[in-house]
N, C-alpha and C positions, 0 to 999 in steps of 0.2 A: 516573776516574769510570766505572762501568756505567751506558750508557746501550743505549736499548732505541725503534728505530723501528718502527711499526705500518703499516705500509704497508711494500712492497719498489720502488715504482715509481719515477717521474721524481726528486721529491722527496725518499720514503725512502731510496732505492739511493744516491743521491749525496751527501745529508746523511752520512748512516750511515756509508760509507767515510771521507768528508772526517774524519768525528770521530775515527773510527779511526788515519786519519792524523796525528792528532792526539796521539794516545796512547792517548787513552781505550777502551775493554773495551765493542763494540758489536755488539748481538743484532739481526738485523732480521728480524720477521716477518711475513708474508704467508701470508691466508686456499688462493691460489693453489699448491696443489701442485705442479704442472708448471712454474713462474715456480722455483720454490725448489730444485726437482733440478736446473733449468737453470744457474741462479747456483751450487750444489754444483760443476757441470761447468765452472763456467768461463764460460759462456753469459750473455752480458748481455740481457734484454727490453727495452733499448731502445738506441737508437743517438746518443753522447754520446761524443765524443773525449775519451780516454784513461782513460774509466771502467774498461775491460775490464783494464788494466795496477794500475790504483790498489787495484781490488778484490782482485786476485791477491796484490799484494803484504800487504796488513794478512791477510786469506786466512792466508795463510803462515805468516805472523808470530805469527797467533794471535789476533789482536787484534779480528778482523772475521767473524761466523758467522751464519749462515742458518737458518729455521725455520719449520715452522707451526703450532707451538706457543706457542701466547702465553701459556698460564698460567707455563711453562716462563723462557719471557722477560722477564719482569714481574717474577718473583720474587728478589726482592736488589737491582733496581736503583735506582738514584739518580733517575734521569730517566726519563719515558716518552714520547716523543713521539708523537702522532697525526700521521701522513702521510698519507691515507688523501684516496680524492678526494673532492672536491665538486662537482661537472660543474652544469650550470642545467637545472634539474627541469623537467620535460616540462610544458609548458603555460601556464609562465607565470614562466619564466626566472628565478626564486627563485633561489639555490646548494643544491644536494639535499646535507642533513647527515647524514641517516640512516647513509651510512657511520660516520661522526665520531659520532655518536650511540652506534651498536652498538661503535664500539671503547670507546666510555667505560666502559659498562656488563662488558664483558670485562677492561676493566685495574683494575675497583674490586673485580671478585669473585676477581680473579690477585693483587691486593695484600697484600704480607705483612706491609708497615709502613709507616712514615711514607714521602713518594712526592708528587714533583713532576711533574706532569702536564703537560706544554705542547702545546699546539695547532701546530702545525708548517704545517698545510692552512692554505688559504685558504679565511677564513670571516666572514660578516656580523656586525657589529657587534652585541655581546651573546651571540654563542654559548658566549666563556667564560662566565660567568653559569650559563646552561643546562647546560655538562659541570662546572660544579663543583656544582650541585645534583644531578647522575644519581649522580656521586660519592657525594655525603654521602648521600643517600638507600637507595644499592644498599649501602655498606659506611661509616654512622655512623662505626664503631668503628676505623679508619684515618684518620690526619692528611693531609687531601690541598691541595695547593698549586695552584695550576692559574693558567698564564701563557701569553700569547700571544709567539710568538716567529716572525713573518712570514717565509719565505723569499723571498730575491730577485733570482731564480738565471735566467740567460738562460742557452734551450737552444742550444747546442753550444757555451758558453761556462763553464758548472755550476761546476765543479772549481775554475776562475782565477776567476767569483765568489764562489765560499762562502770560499774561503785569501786571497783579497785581498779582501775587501768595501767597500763605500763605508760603508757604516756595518749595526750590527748592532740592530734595535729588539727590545725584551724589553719586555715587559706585564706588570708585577706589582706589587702591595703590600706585597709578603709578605716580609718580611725573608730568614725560612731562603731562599725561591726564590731571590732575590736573590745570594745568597751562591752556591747549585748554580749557577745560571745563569753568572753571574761565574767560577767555578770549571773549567765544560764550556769558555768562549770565551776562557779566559784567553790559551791560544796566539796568540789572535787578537788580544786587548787589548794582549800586550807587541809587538804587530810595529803599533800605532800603532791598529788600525781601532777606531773609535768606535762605543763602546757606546752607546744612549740607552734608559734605563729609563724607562717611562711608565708611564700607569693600562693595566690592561689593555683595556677599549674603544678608547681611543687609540689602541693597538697595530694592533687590527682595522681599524680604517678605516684608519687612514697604509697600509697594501699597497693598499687598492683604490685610494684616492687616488692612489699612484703612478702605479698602470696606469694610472688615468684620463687621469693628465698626462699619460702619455706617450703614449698613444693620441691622446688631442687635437693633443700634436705632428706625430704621423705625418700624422693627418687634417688638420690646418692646412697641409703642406704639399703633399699631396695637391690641395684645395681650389687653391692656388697654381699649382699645375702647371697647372689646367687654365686658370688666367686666362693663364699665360705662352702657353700653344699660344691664347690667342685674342687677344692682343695682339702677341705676336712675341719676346717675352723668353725667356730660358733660365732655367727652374729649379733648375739646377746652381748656375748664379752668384749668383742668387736666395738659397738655402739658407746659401753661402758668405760672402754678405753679411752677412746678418741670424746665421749662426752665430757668425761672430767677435764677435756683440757677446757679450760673457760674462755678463750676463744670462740671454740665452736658450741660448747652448752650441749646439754641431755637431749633438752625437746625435740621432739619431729625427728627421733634418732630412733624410731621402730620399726622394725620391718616388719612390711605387712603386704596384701594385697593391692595394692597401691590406692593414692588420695581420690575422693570423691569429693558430692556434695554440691551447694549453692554457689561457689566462693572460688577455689582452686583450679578446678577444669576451666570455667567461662572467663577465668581472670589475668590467666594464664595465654589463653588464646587471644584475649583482647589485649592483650599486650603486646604478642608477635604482631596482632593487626597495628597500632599502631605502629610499633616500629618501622613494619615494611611501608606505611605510608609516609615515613620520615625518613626511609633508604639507611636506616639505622638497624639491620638487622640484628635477633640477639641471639646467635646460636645456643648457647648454653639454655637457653629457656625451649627454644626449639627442638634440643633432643631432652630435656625432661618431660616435653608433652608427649611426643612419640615412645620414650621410653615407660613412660606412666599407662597408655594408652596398651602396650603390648604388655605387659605387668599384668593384668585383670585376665586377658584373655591364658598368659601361662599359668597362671591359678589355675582356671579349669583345666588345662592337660595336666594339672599335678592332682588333680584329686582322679582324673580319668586312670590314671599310671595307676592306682590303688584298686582299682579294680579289674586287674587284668587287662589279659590281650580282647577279650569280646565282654564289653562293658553292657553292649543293649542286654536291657531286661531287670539290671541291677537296681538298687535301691538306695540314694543318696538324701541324708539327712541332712540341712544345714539351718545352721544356727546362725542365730542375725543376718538382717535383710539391708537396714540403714545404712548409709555409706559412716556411721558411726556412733558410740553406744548416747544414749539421751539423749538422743530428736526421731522425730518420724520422717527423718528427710531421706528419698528416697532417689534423687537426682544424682545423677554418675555415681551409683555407689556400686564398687570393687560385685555384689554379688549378682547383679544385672547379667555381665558377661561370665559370671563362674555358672550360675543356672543355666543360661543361651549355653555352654558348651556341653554342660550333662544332657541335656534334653536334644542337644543335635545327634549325639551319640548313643541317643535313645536308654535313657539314663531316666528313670520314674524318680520326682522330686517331691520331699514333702519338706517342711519351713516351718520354723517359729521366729517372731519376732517379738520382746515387748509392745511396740508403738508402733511398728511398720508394715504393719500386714497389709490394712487398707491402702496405705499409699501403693505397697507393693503390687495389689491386683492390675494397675492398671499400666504396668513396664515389664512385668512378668511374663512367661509363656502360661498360656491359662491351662495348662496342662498341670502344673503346679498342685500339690494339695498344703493346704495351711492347717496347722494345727495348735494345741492350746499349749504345748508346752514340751519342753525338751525331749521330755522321755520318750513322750507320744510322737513327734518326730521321729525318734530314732529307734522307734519298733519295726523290730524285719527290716532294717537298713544294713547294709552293705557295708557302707562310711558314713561316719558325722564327719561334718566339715565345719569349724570353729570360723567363720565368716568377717563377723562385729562384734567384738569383746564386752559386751553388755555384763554387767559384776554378775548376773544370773548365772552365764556361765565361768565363771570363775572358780566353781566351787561344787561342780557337778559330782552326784556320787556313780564314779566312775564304775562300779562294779552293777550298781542298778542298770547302769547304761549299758554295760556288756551285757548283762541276761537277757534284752527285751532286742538288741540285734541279734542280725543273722549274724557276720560277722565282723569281733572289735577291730577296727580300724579307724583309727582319730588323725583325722587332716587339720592340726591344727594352725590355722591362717596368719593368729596372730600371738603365737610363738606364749600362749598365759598357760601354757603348763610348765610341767616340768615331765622332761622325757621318762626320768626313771619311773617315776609315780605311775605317770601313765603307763609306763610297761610291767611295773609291779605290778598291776593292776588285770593287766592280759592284753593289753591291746598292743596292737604295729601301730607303733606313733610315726608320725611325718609333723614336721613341723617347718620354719621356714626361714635357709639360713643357718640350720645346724645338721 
């Protein structure tokens, strides 16, 4: 199949390879010229383990080309996917389609024939509707199919979920789509993953719904944690309880600084948005966002609490900056507002991240010092604060780390030690939830 992604980013860049990998003859284009020489050279714009090798190889092969030309790309293909973002629109946390919009209207005037259009992005309920009208309205005189096809891809995990999936949701009525769509996932149909063909509205809500649940999860055990530190329980053993029942399953059952990222925050919101424009409010999703939201910010009074009653002046080290370990995504991540509260309390900050530095500079207090690596972080610190469980630090040698603080004290965020070790060790551990 020619298939053709409209976007080069998180989404496109990885869809588009995976498809490639697949077999299939896949164009990906992007408005971004400097995004597109860079992927020409090799160069990946975001950081997603083993994308860089996956792309080379179809690259190669032939299979897999780069462009910012979309008339160029459109024309012959089978499929057009919108990948294109949809971030929550300034003011009143909507999903801004305008992207999704302007792509529609450039793949109906690039169309040279009949042409199945899917929505790829994350988008409220009824937007297909709206791009199969821009469609018929910009180019009548072309047969256009238009199906919602959700991705549901964890970052630094992308590649092992789009080739193994838990299940694939397709949004269509449309017989021909039907058949293309079947056609593009077949690889994926013989190795067992389950297709589920819906209406297309269906399609759109089932991904926010996801996120919803799974946000609710994370915030439910968040909310947990904090009853275990004011009763005396462990919410390690907590999670592990209540995870074994198969019902509720392990995943998204860590307590942490609460959820970040691309995906959760904007999906979440755009979902209370639609509901209130459907008079279907959905509380339960409205106190996860609020409770997730006040989550980040008591993070920073718990690592403040570790340094006394007069914290200006002190010295805080923190570890991972990404709202999580393998990606450089640096969007609503939990350490955003853990640094904004040291630095309000006048609180000297120094960071390591593998991937996230750069992105970090520009949502940081530039007050911030960055450095190359943990230790060096946490010379003359006060506290290390364990932020984003990146496996680097997983296996720190804690006694290195005490000699080069002022002094041991381990705020650890996301609960990857073990207290005793750490206090065999020398240090006042805090951890989160025990």
């Amino acid at each position: 199949m020619r298939i053709t992604m409209i976007g080069s980013g998180y989404v496109g860049l990885v869809s588009g390879a995976c498809f490639a990998d697949f077999g299939h003859q896949v164009t990906c284009v992007d408005k971004d010229e400097r995004k597109i020489v860079a992927l020409h050279a090799g160069r990946m714009p975001i950081y997603e383990p083993g994308l860089d090798q996956l792309v080379a190889n179809n690259v190669a092969a032939g299979r897999l080309t780069f462009t910012t030309d979309l008339a160029a790309g459109v024309s012959g293909a089978d499929a057009v996917f919108i990948a294109v973002g949809t971030p929550s629109r300034r003011g009143d946390g909507h999903a801004d389609l305008s992207y999704v919009y302007a792509a529609t209207e450039e793949i109906a005037r690039a169309a040279t024939g009949p042409l199945v259009v899917v929505t790829k992005s994350t988008v409220p309920v009824g937007t297909g509707d709206r791009v199969e009208q821009i469609l018929r309205d910009t180019r009548p005189d072309v047969d256009f199919a238009v199906v919602s096809n959700p991705e549901f891809l964890r970052e630094g995990a992308a590649i092992g979920d789009f080739k193994r999936p838990d299940r694939i949701v397709v949004g269509t009525d449309d017989p021909r789509a039907q058949d293309v769509m079947s056609e593009i996932y077949r690889p994926l149909y013989l190795g067992e993953s389950p297709i589920l063909f819906t209406g297309r509205r269906t399609s759109e809500l089932t991904k926010y719904a996801a996120n919803a649940f799974l946000a609710t999860k994370i915030t439910f055990i968040n909310e947990m944690a904090n009853l275990c530190e004011a009763v005396g329980a462990d919410v390690k053993d907590v999670a592990r309880g209540i995870g074994l029942d198969n019902r509720i399953g392990r995943k998204f059952l860590h307590a942490g600084p609460g959820y970040g990222g691309s995906c959760f925050p904007k999906d979440t919101l755009a979902l209370l948005k639609t509901a209130e424009d459907y008079d279907t409010p959905v509380h339960v999703v409205e106190a996860v966002v609020k409770v997730n939201d006040a989550r980040k910010r008591a993070m920073g009074r718990k690592v403040l609490a570790q340094l006394g009653e007069d914290p200006r002046g002190k010295t805080a080290a923190i570890l991972g900056l990404t709202f999580k370990p393998n990606t450089d995504d640096m969007r609503d991540a939990p350490s955003i507002a853990v640094v904004q509260s040291l630095v309000d309390a006048g609180v000297a900050v120094k960071a390591y991240d593998p991937e996230g530095m750069e992105a970090a500079r520009s949502v940081m207090p530039a007050s911030m010092q960055y450095c190359s690596g943990a230790y060096e972080a946490a010379e003359g610190a006060d506290v290390v604060v364990i932020v984003t469980e990146w496996d680097a630090f997983r296996a720190l040698d804690l006694r290195r780390l005490k000699a080069v603080m002022a002094a041991p004290v381990l705020v650890d965020l996301r609960n990857i030690y073990d207290r005793e070790d750490v206090e065999r060790a020398g240090f006042h551990y805090t951890g989160v939830g025990r």
